[in-house]
C-alpha positions as CSV (number, residue, x, y, z in Angstrom):
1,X,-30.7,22.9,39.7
2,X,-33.6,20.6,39.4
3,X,-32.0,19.8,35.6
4,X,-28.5,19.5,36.7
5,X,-29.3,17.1,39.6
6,X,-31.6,14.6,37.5
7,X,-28.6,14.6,34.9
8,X,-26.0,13.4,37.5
9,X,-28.6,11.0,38.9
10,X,-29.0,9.8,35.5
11,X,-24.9,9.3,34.8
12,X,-25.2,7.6,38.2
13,X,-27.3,5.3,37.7
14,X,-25.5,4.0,35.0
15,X,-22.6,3.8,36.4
16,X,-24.0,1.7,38.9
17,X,-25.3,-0.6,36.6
18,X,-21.5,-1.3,34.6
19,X,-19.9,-1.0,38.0
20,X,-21.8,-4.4,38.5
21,X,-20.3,-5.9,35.4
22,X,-16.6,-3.9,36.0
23,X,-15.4,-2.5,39.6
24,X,-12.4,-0.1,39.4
25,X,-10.5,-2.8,41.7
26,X,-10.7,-5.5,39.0
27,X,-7.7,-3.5,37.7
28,X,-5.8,-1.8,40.5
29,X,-6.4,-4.0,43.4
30,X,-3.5,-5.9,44.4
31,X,-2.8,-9.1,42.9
32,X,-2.9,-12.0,45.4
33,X,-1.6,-15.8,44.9
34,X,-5.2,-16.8,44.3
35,X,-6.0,-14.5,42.1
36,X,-3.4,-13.1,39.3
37,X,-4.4,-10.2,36.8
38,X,-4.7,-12.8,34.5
39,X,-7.6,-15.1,35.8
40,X,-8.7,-11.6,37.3
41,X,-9.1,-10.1,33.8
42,X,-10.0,-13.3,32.7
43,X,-13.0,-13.3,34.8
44,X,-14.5,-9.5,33.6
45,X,-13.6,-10.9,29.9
46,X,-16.2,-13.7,31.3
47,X,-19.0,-11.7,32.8
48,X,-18.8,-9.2,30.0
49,X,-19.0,-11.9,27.1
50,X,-22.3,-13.3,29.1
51,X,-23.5,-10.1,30.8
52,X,-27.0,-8.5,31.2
53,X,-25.2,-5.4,30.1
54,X,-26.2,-5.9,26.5
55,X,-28.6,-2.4,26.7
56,X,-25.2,-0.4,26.7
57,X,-23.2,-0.2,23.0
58,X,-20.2,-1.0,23.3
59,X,-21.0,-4.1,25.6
60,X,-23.4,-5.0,22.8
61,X,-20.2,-4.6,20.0
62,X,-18.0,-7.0,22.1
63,X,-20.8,-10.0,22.6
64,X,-21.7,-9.9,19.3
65,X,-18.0,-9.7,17.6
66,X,-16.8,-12.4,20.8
67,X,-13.8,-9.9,21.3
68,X,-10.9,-11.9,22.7
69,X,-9.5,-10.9,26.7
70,X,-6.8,-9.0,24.8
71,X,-9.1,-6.4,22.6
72,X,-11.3,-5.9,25.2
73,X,-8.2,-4.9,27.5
74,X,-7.4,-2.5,24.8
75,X,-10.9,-1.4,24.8
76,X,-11.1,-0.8,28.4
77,X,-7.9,0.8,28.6
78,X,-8.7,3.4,25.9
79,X,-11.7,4.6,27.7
80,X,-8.8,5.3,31.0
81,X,-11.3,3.0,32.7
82,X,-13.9,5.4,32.2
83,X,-17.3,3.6,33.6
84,X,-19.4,6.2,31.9
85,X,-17.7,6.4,29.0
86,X,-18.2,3.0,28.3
87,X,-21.6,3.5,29.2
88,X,-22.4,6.6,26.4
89,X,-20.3,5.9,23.3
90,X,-22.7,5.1,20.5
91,X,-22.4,2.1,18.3
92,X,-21.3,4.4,15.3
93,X,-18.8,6.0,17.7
94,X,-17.6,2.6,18.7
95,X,-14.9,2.0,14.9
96,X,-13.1,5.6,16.4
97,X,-13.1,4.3,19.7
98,X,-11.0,1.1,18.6
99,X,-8.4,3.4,16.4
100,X,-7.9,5.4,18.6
101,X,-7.2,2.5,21.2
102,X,-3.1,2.8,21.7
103,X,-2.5,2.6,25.7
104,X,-1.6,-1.0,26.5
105,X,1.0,-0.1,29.7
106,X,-0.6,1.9,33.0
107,X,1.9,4.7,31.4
108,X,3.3,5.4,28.4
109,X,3.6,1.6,26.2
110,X,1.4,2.4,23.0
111,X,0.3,0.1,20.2
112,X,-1.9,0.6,17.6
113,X,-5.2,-1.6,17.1
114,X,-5.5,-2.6,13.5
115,X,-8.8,-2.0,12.3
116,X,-10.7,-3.1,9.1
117,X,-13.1,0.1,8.6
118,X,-15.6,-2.1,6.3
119,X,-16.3,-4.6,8.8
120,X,-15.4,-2.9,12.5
121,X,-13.5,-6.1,12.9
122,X,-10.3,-6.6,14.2
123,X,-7.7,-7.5,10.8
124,X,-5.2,-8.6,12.5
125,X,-4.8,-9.9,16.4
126,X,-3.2,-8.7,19.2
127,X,0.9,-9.7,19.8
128,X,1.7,-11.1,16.4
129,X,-1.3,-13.9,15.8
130,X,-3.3,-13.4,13.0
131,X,-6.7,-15.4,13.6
132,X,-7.8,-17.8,16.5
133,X,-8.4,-17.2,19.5
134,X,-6.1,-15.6,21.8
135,X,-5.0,-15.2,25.9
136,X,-3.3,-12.8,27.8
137,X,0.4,-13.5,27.4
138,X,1.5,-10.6,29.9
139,X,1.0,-9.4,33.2
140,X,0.6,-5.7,32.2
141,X,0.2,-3.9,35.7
142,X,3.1,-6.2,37.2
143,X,5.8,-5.9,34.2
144,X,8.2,-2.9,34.5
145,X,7.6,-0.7,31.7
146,X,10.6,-1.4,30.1
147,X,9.7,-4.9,29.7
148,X,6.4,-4.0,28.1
149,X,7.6,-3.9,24.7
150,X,5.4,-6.1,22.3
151,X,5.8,-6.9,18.6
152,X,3.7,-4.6,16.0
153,X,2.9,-6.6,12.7
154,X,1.9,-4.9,9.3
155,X,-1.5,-4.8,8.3
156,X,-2.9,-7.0,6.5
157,X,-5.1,-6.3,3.1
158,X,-7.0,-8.8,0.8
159,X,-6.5,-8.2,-3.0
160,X,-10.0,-6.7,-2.8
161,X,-9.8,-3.9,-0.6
162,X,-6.6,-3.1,-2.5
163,X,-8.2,-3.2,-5.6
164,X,-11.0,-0.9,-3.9
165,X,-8.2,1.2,-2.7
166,X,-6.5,1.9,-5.8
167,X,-9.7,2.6,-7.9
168,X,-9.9,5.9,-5.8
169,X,-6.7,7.2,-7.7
170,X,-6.5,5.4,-10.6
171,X,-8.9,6.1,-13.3
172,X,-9.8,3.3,-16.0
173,X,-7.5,0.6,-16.6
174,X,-10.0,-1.5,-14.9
175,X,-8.3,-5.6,-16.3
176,X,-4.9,-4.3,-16.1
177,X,-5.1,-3.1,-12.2
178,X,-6.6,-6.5,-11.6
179,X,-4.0,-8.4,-12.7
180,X,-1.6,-6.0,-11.5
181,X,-2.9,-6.6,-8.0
182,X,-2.7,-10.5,-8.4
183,X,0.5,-10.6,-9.6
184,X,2.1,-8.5,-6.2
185,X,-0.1,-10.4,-4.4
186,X,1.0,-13.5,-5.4
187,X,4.3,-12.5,-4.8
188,X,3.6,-11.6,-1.4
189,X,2.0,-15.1,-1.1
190,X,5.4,-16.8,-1.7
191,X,7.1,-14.5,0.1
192,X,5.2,-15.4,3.0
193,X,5.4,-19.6,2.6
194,X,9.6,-18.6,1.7
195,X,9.6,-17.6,5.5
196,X,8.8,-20.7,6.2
197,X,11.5,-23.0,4.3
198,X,9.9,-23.1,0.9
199,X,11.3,-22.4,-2.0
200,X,9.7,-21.1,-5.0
201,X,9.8,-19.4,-8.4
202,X,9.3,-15.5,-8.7
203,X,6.3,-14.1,-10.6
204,X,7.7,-10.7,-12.3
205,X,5.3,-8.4,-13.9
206,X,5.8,-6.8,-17.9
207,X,3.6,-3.9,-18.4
208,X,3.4,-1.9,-21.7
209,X,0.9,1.2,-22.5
210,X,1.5,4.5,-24.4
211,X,2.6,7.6,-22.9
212,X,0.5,8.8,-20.2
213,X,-1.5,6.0,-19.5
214,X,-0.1,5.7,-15.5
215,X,2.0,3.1,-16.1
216,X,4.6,4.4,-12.9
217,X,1.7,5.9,-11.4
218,X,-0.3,2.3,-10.5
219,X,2.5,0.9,-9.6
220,X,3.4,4.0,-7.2
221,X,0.0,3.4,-5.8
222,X,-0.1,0.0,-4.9
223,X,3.5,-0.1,-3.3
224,X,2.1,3.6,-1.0
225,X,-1.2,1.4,-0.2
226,X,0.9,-1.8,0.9
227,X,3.3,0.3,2.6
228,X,6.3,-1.0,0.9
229,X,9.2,0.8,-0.6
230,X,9.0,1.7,-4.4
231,X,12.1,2.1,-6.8
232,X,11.7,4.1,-10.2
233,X,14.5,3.4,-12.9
234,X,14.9,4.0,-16.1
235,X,16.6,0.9,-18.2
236,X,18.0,3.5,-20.9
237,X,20.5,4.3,-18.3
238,X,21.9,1.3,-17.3
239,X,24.6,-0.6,-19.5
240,X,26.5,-3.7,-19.5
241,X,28.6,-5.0,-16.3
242,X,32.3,-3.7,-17.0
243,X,31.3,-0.5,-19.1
244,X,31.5,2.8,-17.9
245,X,28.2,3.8,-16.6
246,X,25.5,2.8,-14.0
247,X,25.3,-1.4,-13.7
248,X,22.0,-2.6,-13.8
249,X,22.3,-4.3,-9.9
250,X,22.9,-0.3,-8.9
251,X,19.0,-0.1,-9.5
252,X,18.7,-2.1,-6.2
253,X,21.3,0.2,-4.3
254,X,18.6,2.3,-2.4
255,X,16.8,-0.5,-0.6
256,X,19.9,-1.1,1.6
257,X,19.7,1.5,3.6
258,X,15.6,0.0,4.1
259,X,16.8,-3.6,5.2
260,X,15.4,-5.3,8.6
261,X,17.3,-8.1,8.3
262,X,21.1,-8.6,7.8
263,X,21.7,-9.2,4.1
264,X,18.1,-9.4,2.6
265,X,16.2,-6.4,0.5
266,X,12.7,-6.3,2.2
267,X,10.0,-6.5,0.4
268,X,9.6,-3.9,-2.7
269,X,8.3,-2.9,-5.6
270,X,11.1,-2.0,-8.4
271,X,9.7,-0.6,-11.9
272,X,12.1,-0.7,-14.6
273,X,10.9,1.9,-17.3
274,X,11.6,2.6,-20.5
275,X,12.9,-0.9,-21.3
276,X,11.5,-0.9,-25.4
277,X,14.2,1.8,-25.3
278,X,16.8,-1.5,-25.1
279,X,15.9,-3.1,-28.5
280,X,17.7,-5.5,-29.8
281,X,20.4,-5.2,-32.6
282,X,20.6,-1.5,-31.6
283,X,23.1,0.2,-29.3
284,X,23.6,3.0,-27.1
285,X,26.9,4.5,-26.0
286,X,28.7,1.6,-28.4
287,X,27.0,-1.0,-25.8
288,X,24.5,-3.7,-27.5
289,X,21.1,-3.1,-25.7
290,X,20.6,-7.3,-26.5
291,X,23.5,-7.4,-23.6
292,X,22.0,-4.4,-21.0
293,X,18.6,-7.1,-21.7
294,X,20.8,-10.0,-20.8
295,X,21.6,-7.9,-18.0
296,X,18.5,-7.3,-16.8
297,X,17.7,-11.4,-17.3
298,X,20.5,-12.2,-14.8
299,X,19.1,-9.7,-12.4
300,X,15.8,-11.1,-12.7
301,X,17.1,-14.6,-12.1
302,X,18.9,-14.1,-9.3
303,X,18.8,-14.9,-5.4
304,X,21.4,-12.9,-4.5
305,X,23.4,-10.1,-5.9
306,X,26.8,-8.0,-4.7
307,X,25.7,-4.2,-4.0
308,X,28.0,-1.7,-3.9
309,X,27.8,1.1,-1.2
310,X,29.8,4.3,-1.4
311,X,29.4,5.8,2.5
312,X,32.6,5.7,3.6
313,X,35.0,3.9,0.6
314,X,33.8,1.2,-1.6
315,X,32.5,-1.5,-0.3
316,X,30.1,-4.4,-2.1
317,X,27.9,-6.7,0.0
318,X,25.9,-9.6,-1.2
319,X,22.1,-9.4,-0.2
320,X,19.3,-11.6,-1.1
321,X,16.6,-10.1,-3.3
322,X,14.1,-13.0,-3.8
323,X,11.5,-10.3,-2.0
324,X,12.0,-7.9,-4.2
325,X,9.4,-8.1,-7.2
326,X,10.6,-6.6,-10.1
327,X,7.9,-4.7,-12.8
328,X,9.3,-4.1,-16.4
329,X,7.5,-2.0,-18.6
330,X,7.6,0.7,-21.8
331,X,5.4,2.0,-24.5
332,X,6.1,0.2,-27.2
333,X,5.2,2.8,-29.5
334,X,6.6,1.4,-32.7
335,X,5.6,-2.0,-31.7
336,X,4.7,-4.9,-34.6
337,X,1.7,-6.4,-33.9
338,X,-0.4,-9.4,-35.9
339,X,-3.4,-8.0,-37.4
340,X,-5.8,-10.5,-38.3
341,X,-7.3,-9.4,-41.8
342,X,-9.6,-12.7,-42.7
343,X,-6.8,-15.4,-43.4
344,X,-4.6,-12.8,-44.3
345,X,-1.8,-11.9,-41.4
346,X,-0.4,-8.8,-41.9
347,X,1.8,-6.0,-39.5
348,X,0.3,-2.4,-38.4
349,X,2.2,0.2,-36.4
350,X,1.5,0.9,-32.4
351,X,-0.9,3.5,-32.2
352,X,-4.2,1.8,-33.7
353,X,-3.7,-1.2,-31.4
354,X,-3.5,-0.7,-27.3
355,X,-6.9,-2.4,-27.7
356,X,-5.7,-5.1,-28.7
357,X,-4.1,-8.2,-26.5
358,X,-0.7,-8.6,-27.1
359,X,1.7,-11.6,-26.8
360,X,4.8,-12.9,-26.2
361,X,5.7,-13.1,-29.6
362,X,4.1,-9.6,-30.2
363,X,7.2,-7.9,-27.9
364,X,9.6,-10.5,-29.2
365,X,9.2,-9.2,-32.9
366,X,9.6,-5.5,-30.9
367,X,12.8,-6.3,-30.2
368,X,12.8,-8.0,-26.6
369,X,14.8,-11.0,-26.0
370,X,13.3,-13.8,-25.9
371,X,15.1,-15.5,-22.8
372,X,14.1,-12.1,-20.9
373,X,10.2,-12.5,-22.0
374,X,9.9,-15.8,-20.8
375,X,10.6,-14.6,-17.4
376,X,7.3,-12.9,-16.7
377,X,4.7,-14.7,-15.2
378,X,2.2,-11.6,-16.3
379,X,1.9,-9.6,-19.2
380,X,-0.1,-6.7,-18.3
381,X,-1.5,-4.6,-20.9
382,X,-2.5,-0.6,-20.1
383,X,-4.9,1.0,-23.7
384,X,-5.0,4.9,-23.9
385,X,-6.7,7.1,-21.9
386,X,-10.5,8.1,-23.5
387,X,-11.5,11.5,-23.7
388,X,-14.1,10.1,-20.4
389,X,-11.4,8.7,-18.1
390,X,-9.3,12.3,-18.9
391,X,-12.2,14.2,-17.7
392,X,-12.6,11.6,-14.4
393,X,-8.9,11.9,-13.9
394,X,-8.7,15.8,-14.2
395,X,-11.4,15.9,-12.0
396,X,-10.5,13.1,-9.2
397,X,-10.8,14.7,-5.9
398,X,-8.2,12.0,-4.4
399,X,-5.1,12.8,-6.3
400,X,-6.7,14.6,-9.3
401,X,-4.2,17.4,-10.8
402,X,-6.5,20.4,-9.9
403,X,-7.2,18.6,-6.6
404,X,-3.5,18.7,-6.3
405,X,-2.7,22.4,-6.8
406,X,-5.8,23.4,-5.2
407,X,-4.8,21.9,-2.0
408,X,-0.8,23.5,-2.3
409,X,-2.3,26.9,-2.8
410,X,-5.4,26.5,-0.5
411,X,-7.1,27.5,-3.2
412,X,-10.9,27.7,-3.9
413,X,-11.0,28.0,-7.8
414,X,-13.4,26.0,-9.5
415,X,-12.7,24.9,-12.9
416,X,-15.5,25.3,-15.4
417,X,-17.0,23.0,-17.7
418,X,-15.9,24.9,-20.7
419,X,-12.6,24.8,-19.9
420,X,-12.3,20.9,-18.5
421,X,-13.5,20.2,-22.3
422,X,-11.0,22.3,-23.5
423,X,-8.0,20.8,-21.4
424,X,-9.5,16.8,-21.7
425,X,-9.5,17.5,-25.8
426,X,-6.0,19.0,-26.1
427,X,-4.6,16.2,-23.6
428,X,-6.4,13.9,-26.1
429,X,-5.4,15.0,-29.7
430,X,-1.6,15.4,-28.5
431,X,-1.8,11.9,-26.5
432,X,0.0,13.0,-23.6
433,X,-2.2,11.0,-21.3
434,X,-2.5,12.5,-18.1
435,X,0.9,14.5,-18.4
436,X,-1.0,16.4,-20.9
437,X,-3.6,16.9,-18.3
438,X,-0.8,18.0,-15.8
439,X,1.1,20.4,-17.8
440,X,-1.8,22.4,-18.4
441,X,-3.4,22.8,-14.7
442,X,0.5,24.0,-14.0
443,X,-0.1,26.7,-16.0
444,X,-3.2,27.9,-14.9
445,X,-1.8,28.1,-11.2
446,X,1.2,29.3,-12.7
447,X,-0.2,33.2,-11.6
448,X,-1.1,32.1,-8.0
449,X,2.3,30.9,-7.3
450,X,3.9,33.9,-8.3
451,X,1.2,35.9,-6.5
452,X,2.0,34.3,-3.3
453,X,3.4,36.0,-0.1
454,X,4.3,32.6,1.4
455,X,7.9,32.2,2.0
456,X,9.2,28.8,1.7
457,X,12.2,27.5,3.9
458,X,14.3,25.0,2.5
């Protein structure tokens, strides 16, 4: 008993001791002409800025980070007003605390505190302002509840911590993920200052590497770590406006059902695939692939394009797509490139050079139009996977293949060395990339699916 009553002594004590910095009635008592909840909170946003308190954690996090009224609010609200609580929680406890931080309302109003986990700082402010310093701009405990709706922004991310991001699923490729990320970056840049009234010219990306060197799988990365929609196509299926077949604007036809504002495509990646498949002077179904090129050109050009939706009849709509960045890209497997042999300048075939920089001129003499070339602000180049980044790959316990089936099945199979050799050499000699690498963990789980006593609904 003896125990039992020093321990509630002990949480008492310390309750006392925040009770002098917070009372219960700072928040519930009744509002009164001379004091508001506003200058009310205003004045515990004060005292806790400036307060003794600093031997308790969380106290300690706000004085040092200067938390605005709003976050600590947040905080506060969070802990359900919890005295000791705020008295216990550890500084490494203090980062769960803030995600976790949703009430805003006395009820059911939720909103989600946007945390950078590197710094424990706050990446975006509360109610839509990103930086500066910020005041209470609502009367929580006096606003209805259906009047306690506030605006939720995206997060925001630095081309850094993307960057860091996307190195934990994709292996290698270490100068073409950088300029990758700078080019959607700068994008989103000018998409941003467009917002605003300014006009400017889009930056779309080219991207060339051999089969299986995760051309479509960066890309598919970087648009699930922004958070913004991703279109696959492949350019061997489109043809020229007026043809039978799909018209290259159709590519776009899936980000209308994603639009937040009337008659502008929000912001998206779209990889077009498969374009060396459009060389010139060759044609497919009896349509010049110089023209489907052309094609594309226009569609990379434009502000705004006519859709066509097929709900309920045909109907087109024009939409804006000047926030759509567009990334074009193939292997280029029997590319022509200059091979500098002394003063001699000669022509090799594709497969000795992904080491090699290529140029303009380089895809020109592949068979790209010119006109559509000069309409890519960055060329990036991806080389073939090494034997070393197969073996990483294979092995990534993000979104490596094994990881992948391991966590379908549940599985707790271990792969051993002699056979990660074995499947990292094979992938290697056929130069499948990390298809290779994919076809063959398929078929060793291909038992333990079959063995399975799951059923699967559909």
């Amino acid at each position: 008993m003896e125990k039992k009553q020093k321990k509630i002594n002990k949480y008492a004590s310390r309750s006392q001791m925040v009770e002098d910095i917070i009372t219960w009635n700072d928040f519930y008592g009744p509002a009164t002409k001379e004091a508001s909840y506003k200058e009310r909170f205003a004045k515990i946003h004060a005292r806790l800025l400036h307060s003794d308190g600093a031997k308790f954690p969380l106290v300690q996090f706000i004085q040092k980070h200067k938390l605005s009224a709003v976050e600590v609010f947040l905080l506060l609200r969070v802990s359900a007003l919890d005295t000791l609580r705020l008295v216990s929680v550890p500084l490494y406890k203090i980062t769960t605390l803030l995600q976790d931080a949703q009430i805003i309302g006395t009820r059911t109003e939720t909103m989600r505190i946007l945390l950078d986990r590197d710094s424990a700082l706050f990446t975006e402010r509360i109610f839509g302002v990103v930086g500066g310093t910020i005041d209470l701009k609502y009367n929580f405990l006096s606003v209805p509840a259906k009047a306690r709706k506030l605006p939720i922004k995206k997060r925001i991310f630095s081309p850094l911590r993307v960057l860091k991001e996307l190195n934990k699923y994709v292996i290698g490729q270490e100068a073409a993920k950088k300029q990758l990320v700078a080019g959607v970056f700068e994008h989103l840049a000018k998409c941003a200052r467009a917002k605003k009234g300014e006009t400017f010219t889009k930056s779309n990306i080219f991207i060339s590497g051999p089969t299986g060197c995760g051309k479509t799988y960066l890309c598919q990365c970087l648009a699930k770590i922004l958070n913004i929609p991703f279109i696959h196509a492949d350019a061997s299926q489109y043809t020229q406006t007026g043809y039978s077949g799909l018209n290259v604007s159709d590519i776009l036809t899936p980000l209308l059902s994603q639009c937040k504002e009337k008659g502008k495509l929000p912001v998206a990646i779209v990889f077009v695939d498969e374009i060396d498949k459009l060389r010139a002077n060759t044609e497919r179904w009896g349509v010049s692939s110089t023209n489907v090129q052309m094609e594309f050109l226009r569609l990379l050009e434009a502000k705004t394009v006519f859709l066509e939706q097929r709900l309920f009849g045909r109907t087109t709509t024009e939409v804006d797509i000047s926030q759509v960045l567009f990334v074009v890209g193939g292997a280029f497997e029997n590319l022509l490139v200059r091979h500098d042999a002394g003063k001699d300048i000669g022509f090799t075939k594709a497969p000795a050079v992904y080491g090699k920089t290529l140029t303009v001129d380089d895809y020109i003499q592949a068979g790209m139009v010119p006109e559509l070339m000069g309409r890519f602000t960055y060329l990036v180049q991806l080389s073939g996977l090494e034997k070393d980044e197969l073996r990483r790959i294979l092995l990534n316990p993000y979104h490596g293949p094994f990881q992948q089936y391991k966590d379908l099945l549940k599985s707790q199979q271990e792969l051993l060395p002699e056979l990660v050799e074995q499947m990292v050499d094979a992938a290697y000699e056929r130069r499948l990339g990390a298809r290779g690498l994919q076809q063959q963990v398929g078929r060793l789980f291909q038992e333990q699916f079959l063995q399975q006593s799951v059923q699967i609904e559909l």
